[in-house]
C-alpha positions as CSV (number, residue, x, y, z in Angstrom):
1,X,-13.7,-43.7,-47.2
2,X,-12.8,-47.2,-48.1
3,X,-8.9,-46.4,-47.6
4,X,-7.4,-43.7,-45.2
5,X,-6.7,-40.4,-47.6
6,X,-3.1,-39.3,-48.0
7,X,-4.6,-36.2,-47.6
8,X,-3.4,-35.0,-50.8
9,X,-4.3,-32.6,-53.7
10,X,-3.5,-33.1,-57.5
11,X,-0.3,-31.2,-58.9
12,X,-1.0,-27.3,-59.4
13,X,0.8,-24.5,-61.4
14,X,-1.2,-22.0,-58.7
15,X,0.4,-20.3,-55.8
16,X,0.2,-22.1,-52.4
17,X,-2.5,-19.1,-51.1
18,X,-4.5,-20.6,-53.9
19,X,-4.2,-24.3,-53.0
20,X,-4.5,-23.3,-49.3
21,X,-7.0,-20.4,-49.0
22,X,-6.9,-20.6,-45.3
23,X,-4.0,-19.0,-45.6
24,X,-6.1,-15.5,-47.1
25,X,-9.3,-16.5,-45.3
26,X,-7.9,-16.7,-41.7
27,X,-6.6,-12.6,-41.8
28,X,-9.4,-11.7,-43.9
29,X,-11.4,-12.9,-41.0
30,X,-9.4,-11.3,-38.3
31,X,-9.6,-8.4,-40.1
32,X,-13.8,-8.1,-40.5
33,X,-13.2,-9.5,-36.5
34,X,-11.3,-5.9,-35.9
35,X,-13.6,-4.6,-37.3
36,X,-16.5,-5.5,-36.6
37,X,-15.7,-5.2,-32.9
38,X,-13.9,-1.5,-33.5
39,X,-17.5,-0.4,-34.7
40,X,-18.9,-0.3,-31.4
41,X,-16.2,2.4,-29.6
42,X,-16.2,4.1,-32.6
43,X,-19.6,4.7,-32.3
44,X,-19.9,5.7,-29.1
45,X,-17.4,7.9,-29.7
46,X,-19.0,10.0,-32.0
47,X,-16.7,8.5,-35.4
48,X,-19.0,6.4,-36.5
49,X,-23.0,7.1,-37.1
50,X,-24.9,4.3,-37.5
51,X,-25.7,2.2,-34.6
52,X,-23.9,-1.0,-35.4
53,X,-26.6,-3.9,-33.8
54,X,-27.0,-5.2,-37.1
55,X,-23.6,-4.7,-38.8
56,X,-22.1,-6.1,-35.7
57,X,-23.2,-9.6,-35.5
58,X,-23.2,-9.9,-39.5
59,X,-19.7,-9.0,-39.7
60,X,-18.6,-11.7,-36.6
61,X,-20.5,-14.0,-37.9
62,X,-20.5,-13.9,-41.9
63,X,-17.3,-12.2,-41.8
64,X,-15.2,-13.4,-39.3
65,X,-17.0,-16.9,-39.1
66,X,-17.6,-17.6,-42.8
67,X,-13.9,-16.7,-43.6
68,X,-12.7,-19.4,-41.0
69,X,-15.1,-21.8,-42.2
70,X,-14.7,-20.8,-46.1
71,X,-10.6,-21.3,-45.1
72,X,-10.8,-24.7,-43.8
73,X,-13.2,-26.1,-46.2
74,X,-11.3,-24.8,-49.1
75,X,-8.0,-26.7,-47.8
76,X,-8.6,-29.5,-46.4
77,X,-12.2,-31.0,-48.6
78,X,-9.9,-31.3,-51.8
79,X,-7.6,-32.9,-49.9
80,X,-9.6,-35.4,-48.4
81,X,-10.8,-36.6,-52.0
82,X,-7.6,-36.5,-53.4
83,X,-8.8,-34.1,-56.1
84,X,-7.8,-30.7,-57.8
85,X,-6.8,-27.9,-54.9
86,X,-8.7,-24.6,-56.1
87,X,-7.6,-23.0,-58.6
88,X,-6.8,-19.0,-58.9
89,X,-10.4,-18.3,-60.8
90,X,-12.9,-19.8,-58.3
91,X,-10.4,-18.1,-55.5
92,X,-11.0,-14.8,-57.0
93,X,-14.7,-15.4,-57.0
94,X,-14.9,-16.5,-53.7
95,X,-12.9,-13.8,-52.2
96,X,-14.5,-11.2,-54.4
97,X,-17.6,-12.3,-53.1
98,X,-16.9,-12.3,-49.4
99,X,-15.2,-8.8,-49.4
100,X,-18.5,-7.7,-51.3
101,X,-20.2,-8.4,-48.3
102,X,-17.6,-7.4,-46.1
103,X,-18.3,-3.9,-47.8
104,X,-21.7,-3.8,-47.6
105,X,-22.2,-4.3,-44.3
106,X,-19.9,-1.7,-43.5
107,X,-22.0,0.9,-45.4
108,X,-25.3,-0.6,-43.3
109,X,-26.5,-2.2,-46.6
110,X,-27.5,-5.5,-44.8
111,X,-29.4,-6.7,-47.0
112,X,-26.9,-6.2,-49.6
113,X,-24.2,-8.1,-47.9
114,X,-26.4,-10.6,-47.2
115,X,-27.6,-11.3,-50.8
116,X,-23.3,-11.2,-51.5
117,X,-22.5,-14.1,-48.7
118,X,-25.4,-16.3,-50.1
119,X,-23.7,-16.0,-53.3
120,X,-20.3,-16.9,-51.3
121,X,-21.8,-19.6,-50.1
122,X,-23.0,-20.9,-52.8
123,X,-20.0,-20.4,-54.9
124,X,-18.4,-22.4,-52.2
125,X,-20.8,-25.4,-52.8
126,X,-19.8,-25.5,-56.4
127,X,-16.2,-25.5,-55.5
128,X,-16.9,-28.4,-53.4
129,X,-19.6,-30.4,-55.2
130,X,-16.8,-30.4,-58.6
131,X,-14.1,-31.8,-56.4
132,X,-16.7,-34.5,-55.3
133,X,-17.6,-35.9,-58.8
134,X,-13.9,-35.1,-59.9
135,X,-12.2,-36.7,-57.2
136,X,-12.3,-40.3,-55.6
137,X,-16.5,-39.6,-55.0
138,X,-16.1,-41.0,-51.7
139,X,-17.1,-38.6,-49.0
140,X,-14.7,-37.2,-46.9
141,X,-15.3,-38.0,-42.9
142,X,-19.0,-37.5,-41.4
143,X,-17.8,-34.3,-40.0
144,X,-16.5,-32.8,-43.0
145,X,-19.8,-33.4,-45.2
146,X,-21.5,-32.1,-41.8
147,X,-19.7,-28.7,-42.5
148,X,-20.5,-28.6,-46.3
149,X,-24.1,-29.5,-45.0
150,X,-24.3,-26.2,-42.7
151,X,-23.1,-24.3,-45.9
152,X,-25.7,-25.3,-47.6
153,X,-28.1,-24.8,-44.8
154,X,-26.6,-20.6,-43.7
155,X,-27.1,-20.0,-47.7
156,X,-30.7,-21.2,-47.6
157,X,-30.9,-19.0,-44.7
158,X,-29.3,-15.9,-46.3
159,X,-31.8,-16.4,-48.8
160,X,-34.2,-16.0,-47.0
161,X,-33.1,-12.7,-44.4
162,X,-32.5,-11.5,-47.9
163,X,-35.1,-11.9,-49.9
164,X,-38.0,-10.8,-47.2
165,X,-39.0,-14.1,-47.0
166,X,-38.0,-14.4,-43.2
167,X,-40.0,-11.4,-42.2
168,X,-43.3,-12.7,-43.1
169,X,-43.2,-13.7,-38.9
170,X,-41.4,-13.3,-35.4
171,X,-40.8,-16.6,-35.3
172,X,-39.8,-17.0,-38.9
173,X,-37.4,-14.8,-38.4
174,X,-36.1,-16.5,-35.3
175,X,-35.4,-19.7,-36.6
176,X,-33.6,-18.1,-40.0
177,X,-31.6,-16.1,-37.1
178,X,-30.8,-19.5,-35.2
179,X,-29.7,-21.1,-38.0
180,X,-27.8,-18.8,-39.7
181,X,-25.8,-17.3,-36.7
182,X,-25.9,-20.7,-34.1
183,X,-26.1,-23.1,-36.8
184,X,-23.4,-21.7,-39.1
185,X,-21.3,-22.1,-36.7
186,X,-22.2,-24.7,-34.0
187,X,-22.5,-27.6,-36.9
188,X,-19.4,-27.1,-38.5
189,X,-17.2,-26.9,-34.9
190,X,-19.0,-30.2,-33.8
191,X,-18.3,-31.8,-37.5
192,X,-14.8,-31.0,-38.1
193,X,-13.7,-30.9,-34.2
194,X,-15.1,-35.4,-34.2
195,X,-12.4,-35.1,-36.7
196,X,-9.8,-32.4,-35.6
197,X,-10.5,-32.4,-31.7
198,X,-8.7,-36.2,-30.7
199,X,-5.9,-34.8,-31.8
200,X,-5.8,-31.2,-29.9
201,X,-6.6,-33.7,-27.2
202,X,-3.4,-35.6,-27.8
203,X,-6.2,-39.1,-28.3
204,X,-4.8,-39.3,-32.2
205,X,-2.7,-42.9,-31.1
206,X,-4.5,-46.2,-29.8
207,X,-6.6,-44.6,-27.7
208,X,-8.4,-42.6,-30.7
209,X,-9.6,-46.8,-32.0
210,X,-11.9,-47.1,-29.6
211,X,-14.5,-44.9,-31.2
212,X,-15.3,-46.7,-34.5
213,X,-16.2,-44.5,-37.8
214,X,-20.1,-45.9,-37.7
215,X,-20.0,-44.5,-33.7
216,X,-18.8,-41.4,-34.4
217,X,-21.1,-40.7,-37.9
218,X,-23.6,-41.8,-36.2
219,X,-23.5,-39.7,-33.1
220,X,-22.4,-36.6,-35.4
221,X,-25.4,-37.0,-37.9
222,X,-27.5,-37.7,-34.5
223,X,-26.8,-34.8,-32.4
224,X,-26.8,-32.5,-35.4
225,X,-30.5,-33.5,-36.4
226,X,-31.2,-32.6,-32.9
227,X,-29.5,-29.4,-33.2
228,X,-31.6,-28.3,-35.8
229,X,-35.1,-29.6,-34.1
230,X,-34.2,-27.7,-31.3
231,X,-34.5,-24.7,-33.3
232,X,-37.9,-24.9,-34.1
233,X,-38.9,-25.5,-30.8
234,X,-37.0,-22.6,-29.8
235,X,-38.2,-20.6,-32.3
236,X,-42.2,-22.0,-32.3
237,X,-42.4,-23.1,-28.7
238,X,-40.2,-22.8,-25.8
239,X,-36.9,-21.2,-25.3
240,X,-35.7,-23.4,-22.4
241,X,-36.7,-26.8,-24.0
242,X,-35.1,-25.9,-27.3
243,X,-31.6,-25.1,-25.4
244,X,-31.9,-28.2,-22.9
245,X,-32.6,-30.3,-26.3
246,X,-29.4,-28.4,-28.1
247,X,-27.4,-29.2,-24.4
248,X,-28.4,-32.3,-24.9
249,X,-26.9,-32.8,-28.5
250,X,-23.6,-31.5,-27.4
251,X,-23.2,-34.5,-24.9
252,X,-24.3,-36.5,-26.6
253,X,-21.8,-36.0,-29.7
254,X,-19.2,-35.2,-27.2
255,X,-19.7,-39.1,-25.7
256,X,-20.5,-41.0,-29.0
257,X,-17.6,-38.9,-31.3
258,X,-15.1,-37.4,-29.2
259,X,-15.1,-39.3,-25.5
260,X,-11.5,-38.4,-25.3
261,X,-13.3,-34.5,-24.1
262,X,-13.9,-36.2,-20.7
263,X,-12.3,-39.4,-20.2
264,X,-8.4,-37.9,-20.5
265,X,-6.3,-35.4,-18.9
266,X,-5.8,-32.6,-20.4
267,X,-2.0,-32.7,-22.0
268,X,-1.6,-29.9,-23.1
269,X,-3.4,-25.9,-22.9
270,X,-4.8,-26.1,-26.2
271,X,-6.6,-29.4,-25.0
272,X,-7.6,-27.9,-21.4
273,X,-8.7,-24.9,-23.9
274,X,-11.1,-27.2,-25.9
275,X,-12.2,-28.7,-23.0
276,X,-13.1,-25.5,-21.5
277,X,-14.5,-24.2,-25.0
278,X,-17.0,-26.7,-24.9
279,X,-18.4,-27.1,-21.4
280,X,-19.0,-23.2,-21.3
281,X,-21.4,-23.6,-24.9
282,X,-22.9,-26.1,-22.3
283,X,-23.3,-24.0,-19.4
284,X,-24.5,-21.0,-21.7
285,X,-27.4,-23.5,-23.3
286,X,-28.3,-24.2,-19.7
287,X,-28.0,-20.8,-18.9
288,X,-30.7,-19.9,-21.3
289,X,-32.8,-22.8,-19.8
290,X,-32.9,-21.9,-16.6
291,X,-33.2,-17.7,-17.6
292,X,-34.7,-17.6,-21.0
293,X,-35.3,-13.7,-20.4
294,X,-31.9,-13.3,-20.4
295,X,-30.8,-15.3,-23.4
296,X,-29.1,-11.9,-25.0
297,X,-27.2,-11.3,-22.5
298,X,-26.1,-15.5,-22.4
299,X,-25.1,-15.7,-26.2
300,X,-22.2,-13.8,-25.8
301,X,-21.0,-16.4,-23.0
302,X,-21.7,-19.2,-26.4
303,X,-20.2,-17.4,-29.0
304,X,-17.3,-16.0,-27.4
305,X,-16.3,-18.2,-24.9
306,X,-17.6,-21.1,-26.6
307,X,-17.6,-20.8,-30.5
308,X,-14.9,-18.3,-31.3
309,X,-12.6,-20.5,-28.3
310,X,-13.1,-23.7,-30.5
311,X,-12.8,-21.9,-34.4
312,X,-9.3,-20.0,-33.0
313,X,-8.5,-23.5,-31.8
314,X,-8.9,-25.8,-34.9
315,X,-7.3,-22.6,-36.8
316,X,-4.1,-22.8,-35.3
317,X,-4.7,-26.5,-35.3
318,X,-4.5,-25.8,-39.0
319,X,-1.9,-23.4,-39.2
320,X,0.9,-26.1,-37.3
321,X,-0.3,-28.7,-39.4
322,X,0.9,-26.7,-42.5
323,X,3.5,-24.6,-41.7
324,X,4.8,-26.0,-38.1
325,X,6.2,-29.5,-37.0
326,X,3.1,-30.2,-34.5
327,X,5.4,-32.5,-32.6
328,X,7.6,-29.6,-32.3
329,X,5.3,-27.0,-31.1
330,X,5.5,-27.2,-26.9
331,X,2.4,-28.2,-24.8
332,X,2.5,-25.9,-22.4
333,X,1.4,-22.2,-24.2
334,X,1.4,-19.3,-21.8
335,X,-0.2,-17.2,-25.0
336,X,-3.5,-19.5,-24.9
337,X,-3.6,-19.0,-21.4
338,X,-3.7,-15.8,-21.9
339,X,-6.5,-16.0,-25.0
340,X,-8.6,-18.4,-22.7
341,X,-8.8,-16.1,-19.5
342,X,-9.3,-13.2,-21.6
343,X,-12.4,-14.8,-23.4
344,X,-13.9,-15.3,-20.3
345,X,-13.0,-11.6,-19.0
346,X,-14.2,-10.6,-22.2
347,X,-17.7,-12.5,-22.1
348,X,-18.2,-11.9,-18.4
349,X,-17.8,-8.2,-19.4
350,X,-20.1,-8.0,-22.6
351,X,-22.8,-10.3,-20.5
352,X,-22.7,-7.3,-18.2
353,X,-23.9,-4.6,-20.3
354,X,-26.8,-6.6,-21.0
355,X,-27.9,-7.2,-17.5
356,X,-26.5,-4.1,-16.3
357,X,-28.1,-1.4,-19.1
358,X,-26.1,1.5,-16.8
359,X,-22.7,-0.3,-18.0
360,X,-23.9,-0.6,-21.2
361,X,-21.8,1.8,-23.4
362,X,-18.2,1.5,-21.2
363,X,-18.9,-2.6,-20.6
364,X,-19.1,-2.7,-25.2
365,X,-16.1,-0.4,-25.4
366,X,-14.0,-2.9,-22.9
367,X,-15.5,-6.1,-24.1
368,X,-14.6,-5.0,-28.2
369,X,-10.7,-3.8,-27.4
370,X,-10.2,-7.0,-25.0
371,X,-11.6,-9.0,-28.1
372,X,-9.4,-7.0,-30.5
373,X,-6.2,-7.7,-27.9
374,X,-7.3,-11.6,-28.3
375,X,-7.4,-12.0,-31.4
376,X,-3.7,-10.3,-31.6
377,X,-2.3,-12.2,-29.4
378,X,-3.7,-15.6,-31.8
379,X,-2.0,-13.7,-34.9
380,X,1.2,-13.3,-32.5
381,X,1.0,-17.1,-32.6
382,X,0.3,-17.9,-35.9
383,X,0.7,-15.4,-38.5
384,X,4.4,-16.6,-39.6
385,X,2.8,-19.9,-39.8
386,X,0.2,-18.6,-42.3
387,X,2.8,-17.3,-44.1
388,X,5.5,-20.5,-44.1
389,X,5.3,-23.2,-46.9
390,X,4.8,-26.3,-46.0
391,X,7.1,-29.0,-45.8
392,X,7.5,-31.8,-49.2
393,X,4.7,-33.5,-48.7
């Protein structure tokens, strides 16, 4: 942008859940999180019948993940055009939409949900595309139009899980399955954290100048394109070269957009956190490298330890920034301590029941209700924040 944004929206007569639909999004998506994760004792338990492998993943990812991302991008892209906040029709839609698919994957109709979160995401677009040619038309940071990007790019993929079209091969149906579950998330953590992450960091004064805005475009667009080649060749060639290629991007971005990740101490535990956030989706890319047999049993180490670490991050990143005083909020938290170890219990105890099969059944039960106790503890932390109005602006 060709002046720093004030980071403001126009004047609205709609309620502030409206104008900042993080503030529905975030417990709608802990609440798909529960459960999605409560399916699995249930099951095993005899109170639920249908095996949940497919609603599982759907609901973390589509519910859980889409709501986070559907939050954030509903907030803070008006804001950075200085156009109109949302307004109480196209929140309807939106939600309507998402709890559609929320639904229907509940009652096994994957399909079904799937064809209802391609329409969320595409009624998302809209949303987004009208504040563009309404607003200043200047794109917001790299990042940010990175994140719209991998909208675009999990709708296309929806599209096709839903239509057929990604069954017509194994390996078709790999890369739609990369890029709709990796992708959907990866792209839009790396966009918004060259943003977001500095400042978890505590590298948002002088120190944050030394990366210029062409650097940091640059090595977001950069590592992102690689991110998506490496899904093809995952998908059509070889597992280990596609993860050492996607290992790859991630240091790469992390040295050209956000070199604060290892050239500063940690200040606080939310940046030790990131820190640790990232270099585990590291160590599980290499981890798939070196034992591409495994690579199940390795994902949960990336999306657990690595993915759903960073989103819980930038949402309470977002969460102080509009209804705390970050310069308030202490440094030291003993309750992300507690959600950091717990992550790594958690994934160390799901990776088990995949490379232990006789653990299987008591290793989900654990791994869900640890998950479940997580994501608690992150409401404990932030749910009156969600609920606060923000300060005059």
């Amino acid at each position: 942008m060709s002046q720093p944004p004030r980071y403001l929206t126009k004047p609205s007569g709609d309620p502030i859940w409206v104008t900042e639909p993080f503030r529905v999004f975030f417990p709608l998506g802990l609440l798909a999180a529960v459960f999605g994760l409560l399916l699995w004792p249930m099951h095993y338990f005899g109170w639920w019948p249908v095996y949940p492998a497919l609603q599982h993943p759907r609901i973390l990812i589509f519910g859980f993940g889409s709501a986070f991302v559907f939050g954030f991008l509903g907030t803070a892209w008006p804001r950075f055009l200085e156009a109109e906040a949302l307004r109480m029709w196209e929140f309807v839609i939106l939600v309507a939409l998402w709890t559609s698919g929320q639904l229907a994957y509940a009652k096994a109709a994957i399909i079904g949900g799937d064809w209802f979160l391609f329409a969320a995401c595409l009624c998302l677009i809209v949303i987004l595309v009208r504040r563009f040619f309404a607003g200043s038309k200047e794109l917001p940071p790299p990042g940010f139009s990175l994140a719209f990007l991998s909208v675009f790019m999990a709708a296309l993929a929806l599209l096709g899980l839903s239509s057929g079209w990604a069954n017509r091969s194994p390996e078709l149906y790999h890369l739609h399955r990369l890029v709709s579950y990796q992708g959907f998330l990866m792209l839009p953590l790396l966009g918004v954290g060259s943003y977001l992450f500095p400042r978890i960091l505590g590298d948002s004064g002088p120190s944050a100048k030394k990366v210029s805005g062409q650097r940091r475009a640059v090595s977001v667009w950069l590592s992102s394109a690689l991110i998506l080649v490496s899904f093809g060749i995952e998908a059509y060639g070889s597992i280990p070269l596609g993860n050492l290629i996607r290992m790859s991007a991630l240091l790469l971005w992390a040295y050209g957009a956000v070199p604060g990740v290892v050239k500063f101490r940690s200040t606080s535990t939310r940046a030790w956190s990131l820190r640790l956030g990232l270099l585990l989706i590291a160590i599980a890319f290499l981890c798939r490298v070196l034992w591409p047999d495994k690579v199940f049993a390795f994902e949960h180490i990336l999306f657990l330890c690595g993915f759903t670490q960073l989103m819980l991050l930038v949402a309470d990143r977002v969460a102080i920034g509009h209804g705390d005083d970050p310069e308030a909020v202490p440094s030291r938290s003993l309750r992300w301590r507690w959600i950091v170890w717990l992550l790594l219990l958690t994934a160390a105890t799901r990776a088990t029941a995949d490379l232990v099969p006789s653990t299987r059944v008591s290793h989900h039960i654990y791994a869900a209700v640890m998950l479940v106790v997580i994501l608690g503890i992150w409401w404990w932390e932030n749910g009156k924040r969600l609920r606060k109005a923000p300060k005059e602006e």
